[in-house]
C-alpha positions as CSV (number, residue, x, y, z in Angstrom):
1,X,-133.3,12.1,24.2
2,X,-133.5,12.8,27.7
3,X,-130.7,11.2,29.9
4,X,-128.0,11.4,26.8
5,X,-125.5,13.9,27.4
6,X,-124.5,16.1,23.8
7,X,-121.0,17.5,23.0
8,X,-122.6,20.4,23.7
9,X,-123.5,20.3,27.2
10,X,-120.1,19.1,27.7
11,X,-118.2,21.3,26.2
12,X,-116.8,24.7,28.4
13,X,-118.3,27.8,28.3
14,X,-116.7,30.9,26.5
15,X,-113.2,32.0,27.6
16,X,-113.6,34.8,30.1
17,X,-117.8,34.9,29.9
18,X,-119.1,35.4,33.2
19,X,-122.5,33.4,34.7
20,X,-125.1,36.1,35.0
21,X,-128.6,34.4,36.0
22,X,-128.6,36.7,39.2
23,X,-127.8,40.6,36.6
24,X,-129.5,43.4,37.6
25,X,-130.2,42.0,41.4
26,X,-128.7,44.1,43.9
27,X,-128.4,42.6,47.3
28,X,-127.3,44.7,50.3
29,X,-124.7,42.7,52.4
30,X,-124.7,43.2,56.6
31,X,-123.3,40.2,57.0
32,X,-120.1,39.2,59.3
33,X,-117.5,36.4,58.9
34,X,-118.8,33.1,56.5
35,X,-122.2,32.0,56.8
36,X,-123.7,35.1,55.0
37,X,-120.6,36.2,53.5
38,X,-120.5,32.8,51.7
39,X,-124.2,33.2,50.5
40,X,-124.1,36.4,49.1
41,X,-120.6,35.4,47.5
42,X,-122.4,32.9,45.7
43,X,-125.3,35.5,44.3
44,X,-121.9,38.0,43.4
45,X,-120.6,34.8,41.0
46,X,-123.4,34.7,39.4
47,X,-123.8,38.9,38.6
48,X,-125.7,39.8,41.3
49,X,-124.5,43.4,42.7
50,X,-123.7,42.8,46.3
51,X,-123.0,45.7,48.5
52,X,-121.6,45.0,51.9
53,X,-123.0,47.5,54.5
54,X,-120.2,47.5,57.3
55,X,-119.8,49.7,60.1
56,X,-116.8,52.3,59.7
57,X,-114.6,50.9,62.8
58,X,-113.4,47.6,61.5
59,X,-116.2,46.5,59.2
60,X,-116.8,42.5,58.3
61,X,-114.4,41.0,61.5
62,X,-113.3,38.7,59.0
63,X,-111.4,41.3,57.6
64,X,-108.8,40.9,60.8
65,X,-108.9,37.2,60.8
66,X,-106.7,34.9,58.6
67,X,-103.0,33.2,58.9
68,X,-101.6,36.4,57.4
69,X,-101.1,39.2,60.4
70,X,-99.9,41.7,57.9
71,X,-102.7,41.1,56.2
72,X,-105.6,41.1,58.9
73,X,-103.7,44.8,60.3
74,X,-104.8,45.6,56.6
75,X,-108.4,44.8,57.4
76,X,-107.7,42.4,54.2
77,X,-107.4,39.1,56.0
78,X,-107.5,35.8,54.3
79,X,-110.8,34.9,56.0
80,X,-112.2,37.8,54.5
81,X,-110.8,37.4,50.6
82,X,-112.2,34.3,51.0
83,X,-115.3,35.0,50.3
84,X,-116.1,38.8,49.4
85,X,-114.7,39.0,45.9
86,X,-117.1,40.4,43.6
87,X,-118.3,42.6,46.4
88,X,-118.9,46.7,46.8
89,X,-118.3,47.9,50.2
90,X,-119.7,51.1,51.8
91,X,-119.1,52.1,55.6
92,X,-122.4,53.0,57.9
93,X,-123.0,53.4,61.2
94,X,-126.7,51.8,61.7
95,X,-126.4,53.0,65.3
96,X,-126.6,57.0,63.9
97,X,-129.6,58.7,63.0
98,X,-128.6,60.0,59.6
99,X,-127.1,56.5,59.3
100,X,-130.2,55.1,59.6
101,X,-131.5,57.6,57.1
102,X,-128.9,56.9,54.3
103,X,-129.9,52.6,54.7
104,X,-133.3,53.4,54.3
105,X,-132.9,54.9,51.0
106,X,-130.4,52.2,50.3
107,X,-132.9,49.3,51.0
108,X,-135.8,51.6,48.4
109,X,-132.6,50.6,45.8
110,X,-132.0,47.1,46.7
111,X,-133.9,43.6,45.5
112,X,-132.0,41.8,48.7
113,X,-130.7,42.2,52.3
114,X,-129.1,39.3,54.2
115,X,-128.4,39.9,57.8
116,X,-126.9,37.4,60.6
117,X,-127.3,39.2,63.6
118,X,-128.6,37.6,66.6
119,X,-132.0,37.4,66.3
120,X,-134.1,40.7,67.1
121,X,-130.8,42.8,66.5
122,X,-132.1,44.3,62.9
123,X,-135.7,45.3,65.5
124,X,-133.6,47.4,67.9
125,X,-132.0,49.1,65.0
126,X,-135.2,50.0,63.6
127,X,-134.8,47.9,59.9
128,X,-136.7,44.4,61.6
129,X,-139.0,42.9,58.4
130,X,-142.1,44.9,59.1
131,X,-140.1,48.3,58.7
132,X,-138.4,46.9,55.5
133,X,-141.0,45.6,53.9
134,X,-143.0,49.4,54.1
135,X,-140.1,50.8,52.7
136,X,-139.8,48.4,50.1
137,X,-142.5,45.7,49.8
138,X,-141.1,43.5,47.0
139,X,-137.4,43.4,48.9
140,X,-136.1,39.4,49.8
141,X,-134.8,39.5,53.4
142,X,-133.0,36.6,54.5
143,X,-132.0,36.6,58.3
144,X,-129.3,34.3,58.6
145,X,-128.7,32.6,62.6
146,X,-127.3,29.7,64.7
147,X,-130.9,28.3,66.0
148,X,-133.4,30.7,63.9
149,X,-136.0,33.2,64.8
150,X,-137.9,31.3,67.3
151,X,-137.6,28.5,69.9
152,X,-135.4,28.0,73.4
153,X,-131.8,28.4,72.0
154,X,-132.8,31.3,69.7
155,X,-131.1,34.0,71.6
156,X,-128.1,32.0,72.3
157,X,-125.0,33.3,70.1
158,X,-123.7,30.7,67.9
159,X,-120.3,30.0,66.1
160,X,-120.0,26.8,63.8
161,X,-118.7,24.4,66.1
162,X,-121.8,24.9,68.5
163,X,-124.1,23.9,65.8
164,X,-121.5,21.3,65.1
165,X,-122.0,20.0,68.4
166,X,-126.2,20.4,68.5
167,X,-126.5,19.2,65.2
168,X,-125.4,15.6,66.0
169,X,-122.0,16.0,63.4
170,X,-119.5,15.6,65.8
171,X,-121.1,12.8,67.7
172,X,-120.9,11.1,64.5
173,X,-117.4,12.2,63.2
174,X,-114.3,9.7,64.2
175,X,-114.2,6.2,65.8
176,X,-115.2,5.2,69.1
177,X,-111.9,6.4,70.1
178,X,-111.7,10.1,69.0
179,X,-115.4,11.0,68.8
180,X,-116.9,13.3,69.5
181,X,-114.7,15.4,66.9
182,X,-115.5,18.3,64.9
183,X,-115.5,18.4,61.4
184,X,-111.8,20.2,60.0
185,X,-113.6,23.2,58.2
186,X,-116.5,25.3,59.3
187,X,-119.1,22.9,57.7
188,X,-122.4,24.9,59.5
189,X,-121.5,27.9,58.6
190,X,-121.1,27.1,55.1
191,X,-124.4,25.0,54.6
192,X,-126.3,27.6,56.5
193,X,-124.8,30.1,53.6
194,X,-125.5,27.8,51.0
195,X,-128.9,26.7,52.5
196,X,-129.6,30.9,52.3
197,X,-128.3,31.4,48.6
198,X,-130.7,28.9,47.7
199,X,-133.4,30.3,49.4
200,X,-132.9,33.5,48.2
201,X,-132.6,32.7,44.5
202,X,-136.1,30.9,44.8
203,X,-138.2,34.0,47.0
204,X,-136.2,36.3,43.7
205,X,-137.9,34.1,41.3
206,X,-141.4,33.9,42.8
207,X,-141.2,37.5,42.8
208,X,-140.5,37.7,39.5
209,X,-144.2,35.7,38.3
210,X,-145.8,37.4,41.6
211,X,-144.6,40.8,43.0
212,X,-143.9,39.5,46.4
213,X,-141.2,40.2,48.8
214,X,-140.0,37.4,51.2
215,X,-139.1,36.9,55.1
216,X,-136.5,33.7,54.7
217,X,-135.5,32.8,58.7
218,X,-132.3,30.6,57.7
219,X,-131.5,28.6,61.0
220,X,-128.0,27.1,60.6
221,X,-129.1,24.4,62.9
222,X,-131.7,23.1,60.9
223,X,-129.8,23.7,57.9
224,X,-127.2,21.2,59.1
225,X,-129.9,18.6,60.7
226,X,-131.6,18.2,57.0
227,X,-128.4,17.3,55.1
228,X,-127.2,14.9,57.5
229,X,-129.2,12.5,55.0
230,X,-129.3,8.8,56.5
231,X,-127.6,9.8,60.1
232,X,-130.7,11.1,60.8
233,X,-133.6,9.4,58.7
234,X,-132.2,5.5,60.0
235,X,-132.7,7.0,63.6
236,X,-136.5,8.7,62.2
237,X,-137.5,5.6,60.8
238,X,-135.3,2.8,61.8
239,X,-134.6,4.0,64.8
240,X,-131.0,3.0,64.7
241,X,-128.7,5.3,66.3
242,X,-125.9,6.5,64.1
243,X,-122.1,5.4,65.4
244,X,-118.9,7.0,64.6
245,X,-116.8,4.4,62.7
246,X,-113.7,6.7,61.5
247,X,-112.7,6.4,58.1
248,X,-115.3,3.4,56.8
249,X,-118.5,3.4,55.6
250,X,-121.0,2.1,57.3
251,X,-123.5,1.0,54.8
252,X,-121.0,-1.2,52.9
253,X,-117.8,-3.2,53.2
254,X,-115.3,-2.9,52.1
255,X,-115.8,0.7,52.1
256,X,-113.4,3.1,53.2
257,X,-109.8,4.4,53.8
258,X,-106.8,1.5,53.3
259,X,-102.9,2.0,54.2
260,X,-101.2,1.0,51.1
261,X,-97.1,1.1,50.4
262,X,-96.6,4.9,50.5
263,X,-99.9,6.3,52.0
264,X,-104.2,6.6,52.4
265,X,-106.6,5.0,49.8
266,X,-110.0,5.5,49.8
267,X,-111.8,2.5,48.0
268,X,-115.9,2.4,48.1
269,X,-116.1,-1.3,46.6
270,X,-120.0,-1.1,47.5
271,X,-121.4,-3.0,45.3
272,X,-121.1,-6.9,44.7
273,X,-119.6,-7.0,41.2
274,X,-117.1,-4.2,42.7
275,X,-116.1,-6.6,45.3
276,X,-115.2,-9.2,43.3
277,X,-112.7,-7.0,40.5
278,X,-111.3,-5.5,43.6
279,X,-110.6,-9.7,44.9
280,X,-109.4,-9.9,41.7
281,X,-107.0,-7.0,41.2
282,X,-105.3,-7.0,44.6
283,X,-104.5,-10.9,43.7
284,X,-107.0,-12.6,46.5
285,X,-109.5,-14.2,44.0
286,X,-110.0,-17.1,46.9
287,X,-111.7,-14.0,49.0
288,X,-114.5,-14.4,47.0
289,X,-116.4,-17.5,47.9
290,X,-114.9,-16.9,51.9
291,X,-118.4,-17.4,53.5
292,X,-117.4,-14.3,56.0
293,X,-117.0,-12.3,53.1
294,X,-119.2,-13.9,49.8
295,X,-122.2,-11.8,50.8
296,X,-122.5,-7.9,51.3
297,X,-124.1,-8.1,54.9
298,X,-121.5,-10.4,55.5
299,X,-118.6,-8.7,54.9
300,X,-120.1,-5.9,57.0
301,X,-120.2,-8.0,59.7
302,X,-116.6,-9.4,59.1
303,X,-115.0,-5.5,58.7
304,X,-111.8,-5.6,60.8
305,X,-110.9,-9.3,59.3
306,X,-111.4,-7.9,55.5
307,X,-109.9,-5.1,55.8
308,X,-106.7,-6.4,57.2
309,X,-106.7,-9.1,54.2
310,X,-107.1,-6.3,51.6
311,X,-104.4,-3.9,53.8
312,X,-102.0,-6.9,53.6
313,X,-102.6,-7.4,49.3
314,X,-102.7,-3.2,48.9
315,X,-99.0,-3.1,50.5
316,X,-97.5,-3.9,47.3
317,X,-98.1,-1.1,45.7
318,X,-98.5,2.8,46.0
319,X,-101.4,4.4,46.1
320,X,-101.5,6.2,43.2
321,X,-101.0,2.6,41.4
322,X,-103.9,1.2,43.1
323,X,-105.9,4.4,42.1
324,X,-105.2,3.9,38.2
325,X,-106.0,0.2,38.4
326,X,-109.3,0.4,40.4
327,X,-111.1,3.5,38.8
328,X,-109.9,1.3,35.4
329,X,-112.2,-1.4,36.3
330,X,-115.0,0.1,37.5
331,X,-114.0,0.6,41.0
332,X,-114.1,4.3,42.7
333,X,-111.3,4.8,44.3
334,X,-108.9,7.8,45.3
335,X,-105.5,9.1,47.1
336,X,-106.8,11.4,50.2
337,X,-104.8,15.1,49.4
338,X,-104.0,17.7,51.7
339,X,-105.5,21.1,51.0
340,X,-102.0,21.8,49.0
341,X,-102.2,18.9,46.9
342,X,-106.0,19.2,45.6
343,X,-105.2,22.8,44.6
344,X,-102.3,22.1,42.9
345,X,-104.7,18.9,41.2
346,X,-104.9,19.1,37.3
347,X,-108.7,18.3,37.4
348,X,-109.2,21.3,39.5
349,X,-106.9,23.3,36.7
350,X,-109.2,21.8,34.1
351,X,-112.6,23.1,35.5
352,X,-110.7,26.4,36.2
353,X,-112.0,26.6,39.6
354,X,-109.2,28.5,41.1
355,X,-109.7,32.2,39.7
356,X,-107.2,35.0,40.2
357,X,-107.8,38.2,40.7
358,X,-105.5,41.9,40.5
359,X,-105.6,43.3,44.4
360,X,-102.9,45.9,45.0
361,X,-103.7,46.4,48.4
362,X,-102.0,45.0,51.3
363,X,-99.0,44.4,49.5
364,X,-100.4,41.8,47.1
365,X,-100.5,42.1,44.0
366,X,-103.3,39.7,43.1
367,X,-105.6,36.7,45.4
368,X,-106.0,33.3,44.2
369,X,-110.2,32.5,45.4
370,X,-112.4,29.7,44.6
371,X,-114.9,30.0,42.3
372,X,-119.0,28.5,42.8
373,X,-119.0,24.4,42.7
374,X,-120.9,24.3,38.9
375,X,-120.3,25.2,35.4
376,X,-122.9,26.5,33.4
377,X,-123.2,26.3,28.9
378,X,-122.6,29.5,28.6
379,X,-120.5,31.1,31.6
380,X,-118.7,30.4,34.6
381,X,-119.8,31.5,37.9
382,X,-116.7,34.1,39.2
383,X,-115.7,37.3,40.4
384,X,-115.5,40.1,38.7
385,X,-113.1,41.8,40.8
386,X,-111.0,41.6,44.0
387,X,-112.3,41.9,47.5
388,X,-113.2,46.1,47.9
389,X,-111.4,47.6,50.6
390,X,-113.4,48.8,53.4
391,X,-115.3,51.6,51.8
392,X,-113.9,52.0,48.4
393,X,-117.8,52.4,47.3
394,X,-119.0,54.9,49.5
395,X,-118.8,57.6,46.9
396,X,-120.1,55.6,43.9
397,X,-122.7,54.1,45.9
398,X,-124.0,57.1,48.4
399,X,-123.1,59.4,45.3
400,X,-126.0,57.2,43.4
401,X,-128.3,58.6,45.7
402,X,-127.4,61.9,45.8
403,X,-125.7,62.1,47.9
404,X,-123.2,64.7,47.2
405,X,-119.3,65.4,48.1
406,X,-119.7,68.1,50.6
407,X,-122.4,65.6,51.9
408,X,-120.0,62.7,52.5
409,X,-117.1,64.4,53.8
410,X,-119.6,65.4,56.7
411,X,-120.7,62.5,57.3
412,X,-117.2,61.2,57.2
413,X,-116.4,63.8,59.6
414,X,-119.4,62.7,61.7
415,X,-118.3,58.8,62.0
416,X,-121.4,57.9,60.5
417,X,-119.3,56.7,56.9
């Protein structure tokens, strides 16, 4: 019946199967630091062959950017493992002639390219959508930027705390005190990327029933601005102004973070019933029939005075205590972990979202990445090999298209590989 979960659907897919929904796609990769690399990661976990096109001085600057310097002067930076296992990497000089030559027979190969120039960028190369799509008519292109194609800031360049800062995030992010604050991880770059993957997937399966290519123009801005959810449809509708109130919730009270004897607590006690256990459990029963509190839109009104009741009761007892009892009745609750401590988490070991991989490069001899954010009943999104070293494919790849081995070691020669 639909709605009822089986053992089935539960239980974890094959030890060592891969997800391969995306097999046989092969996506050509010009992307640069996190919002396209994190896209075209995604397609890689689930089989899709990505090849990242990068110039032959440097490639993907991600490579030199991490907390590891040995690392980065390996052009293997932790920014870059990140998010390019999985990956084949050839070297090309688009600037070149017979560069330009050797990507036009790659994109006659290719199902996808994903670029995140500044807009107009992939024109004055010469590989702009019109030129692509007479090379290869059925080919997904998804052009990946700060403020998209068109419009006043389209030419402006755009790292992910600028859009944070358009967007309306940060204005929204801390109390009245510390806002406007940006979010502590690169949260446009990585919706824009997800926002693409997404895309992408859907233009690959209308091609599938119709034969058509795509133009997908994925505007991190706008990307952002639609998952802000209720911060921006109360201001649409409503037209109430979203304020930044730190740690608590504001459509519910009490909902948020608590001191307790050794540390943080997040309890979302948002519904009525909820209230009451949580009363109940942190031994203030009489909080219940409080007038300033009996009611929800009450005990919004009656925060500060709540939750300094509740902070008083949750003093007795650490938090991971208070965690056990709450979830136990009903009530979500949960510790807030540093980075460390969620990795080291047994519920992440259990979904085996932490995948390592064997490196040996850059003196290590394997990289711990993270895997997609879904299971599926019979594989497991993941990588099926390190991050490539800057050109390790240019022979398998180049050599596909016969190109031979006198060939490449002129163009080698030439700087154009």
């Amino acid at each position: 019946m639909a709605g009822e979960a089986s053992a089935d659907a539960a239980a974890p897919a094959p030890a060592g199967a891969y997800a391969d929904l995306l097999e046989g796609v092969r996506v050509l990769d010009l992307t640069n630091v996190l919002s396209g690399p994190y896209a075209t990661y995604q397609m890689a976990m689930l089989g899709a062959e990505v090849i990242k096109v990068e110039n032959p001085r440097g490639g993907d600057l991600a490579r030199s950017l991490g907390a590891a310097p040995e690392l980065n002067a390996a052009l293997m930076g932790t920014s870059f493992l990140a998010q390019n296992a999985g990956k084949k990497s050839v070297t090309l000089d688009l600037k070149s002639e017979r560069g330009k030559a050797l990507f036009a027979r790659l994109i006659e190969s290719a199902d996808v390219l994903v670029e995140n120039y500044r807009p107009r960028v992939m024109e004055r190369l010469g590989f702009g959508w019109d030129r692509v799509r007479a090379i290869n008519p059925a080919m997904v292109y998804c052009a990946i930027s700060g403020f998209g194609q068109n419009g006043p800031l389209s030419a402006n360049p755009a790292y992910d705390q600028i859009v944070q800062g358009y967007s309306g995030v940060m204005s929204v992010t801390g109390d009245a005190r510390s806002a406007p604050l940006r979010v502590g991880y690169p949260l446009c770059d990585t919706l824009g990327g997800m926002g693409a993957a997404f895309a992408i997937a859907s233009a690959l399966f209308r091609r599938e029933r119709t034969g058509k290519g795509a133009w997908i123009d994925l505007s991190m801005l706008d990307s952002t601005v639609s998952a802000m959810g209720w911060a921006v449809s109360n201001y649409l509708i409503a037209g109430v102004e979203a304020q930044p109130i730190g740690n608590q919730n504001a459509t519910a009270a009490p909902s948020g973070a608590f001191r307790t004897a050794d540390g943080p607590l997040n309890i979302a006690a948002n519904k009525q019933e909820q209230f009451e256990a949580l009363c109940d459990i942190a031994g203030r029963p009489d909080l219940k029939a409080d007038p300033r509190f009996a009611r929800r839109e009450a005990r919004k009104a009656n925060r500060e005075a709540l939750n300094a009741i509740l902070e008083e009761a949750l003093a007795a007892r650490p938090a991971e205590e208070w965690e056990a009892l709450l979830n136990a009745a009903g009530i979500p609750a949960g510790r807030i972990l540093s980075v460390p401590q969620v990795l080291a988490h047994p519920q992440l070991a259990a979904r085996g979202l932490v995948q390592e991989l064997p490196l040996g490069e850059a003196g290590l001899d394997s990289v711990r990445v993270v895997r997609a954010g879904y299971r599926l009943d019979d594989g497991q999104p993941g990588a099926r090999c390190a991050p490539p070293v800057l050109g390790a494919d240019n022979a398998a790849i180049y050599g596909a298209l016969g190109v031979d081995a006198a060939e490449l070691a002129d163009l080698e020669a030439g700087g154009v590989i």
